[in-house]
C-alpha positions in Angstrom: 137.3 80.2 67.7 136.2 78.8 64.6 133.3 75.8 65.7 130.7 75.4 63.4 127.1 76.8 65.4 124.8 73.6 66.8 123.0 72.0 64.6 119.5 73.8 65.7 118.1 75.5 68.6 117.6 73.6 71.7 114.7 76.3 72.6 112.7 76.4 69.5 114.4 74.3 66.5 116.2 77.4 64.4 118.7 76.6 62.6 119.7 80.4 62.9 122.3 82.1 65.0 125.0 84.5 65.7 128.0 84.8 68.1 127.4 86.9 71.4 130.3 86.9 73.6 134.0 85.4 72.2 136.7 85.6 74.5 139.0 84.5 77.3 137.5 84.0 81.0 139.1 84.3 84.6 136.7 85.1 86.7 137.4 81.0 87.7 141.1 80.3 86.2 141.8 76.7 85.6 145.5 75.8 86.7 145.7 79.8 86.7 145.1 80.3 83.5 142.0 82.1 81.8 139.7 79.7 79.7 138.7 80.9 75.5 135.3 80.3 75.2 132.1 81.1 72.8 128.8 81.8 73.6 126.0 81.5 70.3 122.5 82.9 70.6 119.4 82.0 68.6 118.9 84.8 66.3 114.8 83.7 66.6 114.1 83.1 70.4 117.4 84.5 72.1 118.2 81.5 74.0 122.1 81.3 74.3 124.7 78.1 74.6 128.1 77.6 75.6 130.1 76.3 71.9 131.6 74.1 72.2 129.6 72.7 74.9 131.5 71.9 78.4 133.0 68.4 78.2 134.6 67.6 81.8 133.5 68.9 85.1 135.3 71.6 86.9 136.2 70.4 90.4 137.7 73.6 91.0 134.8 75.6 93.2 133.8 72.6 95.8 132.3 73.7 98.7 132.5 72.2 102.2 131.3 74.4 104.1 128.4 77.2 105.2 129.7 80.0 103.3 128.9 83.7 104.0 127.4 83.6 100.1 125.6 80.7 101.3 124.1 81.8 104.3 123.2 85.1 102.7 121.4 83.9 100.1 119.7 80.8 101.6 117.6 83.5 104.6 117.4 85.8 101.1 115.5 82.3 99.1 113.0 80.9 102.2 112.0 85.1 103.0 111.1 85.3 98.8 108.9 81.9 99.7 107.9 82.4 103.7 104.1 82.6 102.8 104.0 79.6 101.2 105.4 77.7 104.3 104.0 75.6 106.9 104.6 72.5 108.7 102.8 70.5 106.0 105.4 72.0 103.4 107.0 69.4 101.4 110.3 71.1 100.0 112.4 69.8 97.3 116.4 71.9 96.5 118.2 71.1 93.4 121.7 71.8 93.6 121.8 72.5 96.9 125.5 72.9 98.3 126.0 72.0 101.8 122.1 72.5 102.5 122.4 75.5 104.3 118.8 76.2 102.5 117.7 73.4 103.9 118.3 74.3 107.9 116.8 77.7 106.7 113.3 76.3 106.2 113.2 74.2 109.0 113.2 77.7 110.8 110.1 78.8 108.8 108.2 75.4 110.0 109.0 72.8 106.9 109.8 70.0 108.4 111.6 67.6 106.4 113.4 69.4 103.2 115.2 67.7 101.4 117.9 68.6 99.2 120.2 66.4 96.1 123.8 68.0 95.5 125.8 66.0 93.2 129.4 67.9 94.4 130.0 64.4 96.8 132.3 67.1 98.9 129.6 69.3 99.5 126.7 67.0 100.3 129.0 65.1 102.8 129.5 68.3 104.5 125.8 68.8 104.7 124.9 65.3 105.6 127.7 65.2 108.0 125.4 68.5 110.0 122.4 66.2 109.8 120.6 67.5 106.7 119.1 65.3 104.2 121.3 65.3 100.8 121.0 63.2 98.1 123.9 62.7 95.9 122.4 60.8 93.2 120.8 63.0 89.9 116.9 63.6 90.4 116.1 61.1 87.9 117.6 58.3 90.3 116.3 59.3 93.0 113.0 57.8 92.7 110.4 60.3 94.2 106.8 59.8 94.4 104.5 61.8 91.4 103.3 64.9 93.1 105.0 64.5 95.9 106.4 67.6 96.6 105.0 71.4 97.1 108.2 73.2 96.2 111.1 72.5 94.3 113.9 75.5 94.3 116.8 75.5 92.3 119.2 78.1 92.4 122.4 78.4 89.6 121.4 74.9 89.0 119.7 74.5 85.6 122.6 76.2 83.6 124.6 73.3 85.1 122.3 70.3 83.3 122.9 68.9 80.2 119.7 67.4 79.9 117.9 70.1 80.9 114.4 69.4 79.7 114.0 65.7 80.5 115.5 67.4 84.6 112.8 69.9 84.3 110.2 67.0 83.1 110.7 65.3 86.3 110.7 68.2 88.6 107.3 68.8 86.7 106.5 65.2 87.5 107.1 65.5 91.0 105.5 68.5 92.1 101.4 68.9 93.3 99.8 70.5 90.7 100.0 74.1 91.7 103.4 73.5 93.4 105.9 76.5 93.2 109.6 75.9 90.6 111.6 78.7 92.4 114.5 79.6 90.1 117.6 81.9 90.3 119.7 82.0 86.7 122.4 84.1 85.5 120.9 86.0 82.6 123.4 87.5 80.2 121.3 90.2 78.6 121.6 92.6 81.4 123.3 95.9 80.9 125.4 94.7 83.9 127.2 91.9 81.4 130.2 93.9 79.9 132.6 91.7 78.9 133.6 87.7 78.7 134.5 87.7 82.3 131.1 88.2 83.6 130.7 85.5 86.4 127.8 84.2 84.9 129.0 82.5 82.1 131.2 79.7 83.4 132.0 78.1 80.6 133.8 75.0 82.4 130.2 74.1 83.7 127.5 75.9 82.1 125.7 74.8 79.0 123.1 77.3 78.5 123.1 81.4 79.3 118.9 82.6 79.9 117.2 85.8 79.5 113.8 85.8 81.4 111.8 85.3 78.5 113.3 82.3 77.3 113.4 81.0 80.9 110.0 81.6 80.8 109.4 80.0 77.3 111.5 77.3 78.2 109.4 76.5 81.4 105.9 77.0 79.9 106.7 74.4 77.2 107.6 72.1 80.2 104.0 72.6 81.7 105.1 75.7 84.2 103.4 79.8 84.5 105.3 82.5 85.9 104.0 83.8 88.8 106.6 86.4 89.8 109.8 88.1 89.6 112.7 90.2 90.1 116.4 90.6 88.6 118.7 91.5 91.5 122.3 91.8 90.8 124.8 88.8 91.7 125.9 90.7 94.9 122.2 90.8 96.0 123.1 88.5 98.7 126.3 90.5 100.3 127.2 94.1 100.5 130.1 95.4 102.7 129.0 97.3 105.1 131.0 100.7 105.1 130.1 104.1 104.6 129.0 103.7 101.4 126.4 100.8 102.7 123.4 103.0 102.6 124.1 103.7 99.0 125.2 100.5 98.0 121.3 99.0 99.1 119.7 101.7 97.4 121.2 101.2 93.7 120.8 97.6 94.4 116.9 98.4 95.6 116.8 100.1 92.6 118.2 97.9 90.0 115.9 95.2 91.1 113.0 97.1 90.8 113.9 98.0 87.4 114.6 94.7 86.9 117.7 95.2 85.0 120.1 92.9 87.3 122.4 90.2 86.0 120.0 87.1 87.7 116.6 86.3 87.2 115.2 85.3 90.5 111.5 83.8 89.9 108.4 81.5 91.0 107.0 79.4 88.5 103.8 77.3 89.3 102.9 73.9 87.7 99.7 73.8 85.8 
């Protein structure tokens, strides 16, 4: 590929960068067929886009129903925020599929979540098990300031092209001291070989993190990183066979190294 790099850092205004990843992906085909695509990194604060940027979306990975993936990592997500939890708990997800999540933290006392999926397939799936979907973006839907003690989004904010005005409101909307709980892709772990690493998705993802610019990007929006951890993508799901026991030790072990290919962390709102 020959595209000119953007015009300047979306992070931190460089004008500055170099080409990290320039290939063909496949890891999800369109029409069968592997998609070329560029990812640029900002040679001053390491936060990394998709060049050209994504221009349609991809309607190719609907979902419409509870998944095992889904499942999985929904009990993993409300376990990682159980002691915040009560009956009082006013719970915001961003991308939230079906809503699985959603049933998940009723279990653990939160009354009403409330979750906005913007896949109409998926969130009439959800709605149609009685959870509470919006299908509108966040902007549109209209929520009270401070309203809300935790907002999650999980592989959600790669997915936004107007990613800090989205983050603005979510600020905007959450009690001051309210919990942002993020999971992101982040391409800089030693676990990202090749263009065909599922995180980058170029069809749909705009922007590829490393935990400190996630963290850079969310204390400039008013956030502090509280905690955490970088599992691998296959956190959620390991097949049990004889080499199970293994399996969950490397995994325990990657995670506490912190080298995994996702950044799963708590922010707080100042």
């Amino acid at each position: 590929m020959n595209n000119p790099a953007p015009a300047s850092c979306y992070l931190c205004d460089s004008h500055s960068f170099e080409v990290i990843m320039d290939g063909e992906y496949s890891f999800f085909p369109v029409e069968g067929k592997s998609v070329p695509f560029r990812a640029v990194r900002c040679r001053t604060c390491g936060f990394a886009i998709t060049d050209p940027a994504p221009t349609a979306s991809y309607e190719g990975n609907q979902i419409v129903e509870d998944d095992e993936h889904l499942v999985n990592s929904g009990r993993y997500r409300i376990r990682r925020l159980r002691k915040y939890l009560s009956r009082e708990t006013r719970m915001l997800e961003l991308g939230c599929s079906t809503g699985y999540g959603l049933d998940e933290a009723k279990r653990y006392g939160v009354l009403a979540p409330i979750g906005v999926e913007l896949c109409q397939a998926s969130a009439l799936a959800g709605r149609q098990l009685g959870r509470d979907i919006r299908s509108v973006p966040l902007d549109e839907c209209a929520f009270s300031e401070a309203s809300f003690d935790i907002v999650q989004a999980h592989h959600t904010l790669e997915h936004i092209q107007t990613l800090k005005e989205t983050i603005a409101e979510i600020q905007r909307i959450l009690k001051p001291g309210g919990l942002f709980y993020i999971t992101q892709p982040t391409y800089d772990s030693p676990f990202v070989r090749d263009s065909n690493w599922k995180g980058w998705f170029p069809q749909e993802h705009y922007w590829h993190f490393t935990k400190r610019t996630l963290a850079s990007l969310l204390s400039q929006q008013g956030f502090n990183l509280l905690t955490y951890n970088c599992p691998l993508h296959t956190e959620y799901a390991t097949a049990r066979n004889w080499l199970y026991p293994a399996k969950r030790i490397f995994k325990a072990a990657v995670k506490y190294a912190r080298l995994g290919d996702m950044v799963d962390a708590i922010f707080v709102r100042r």
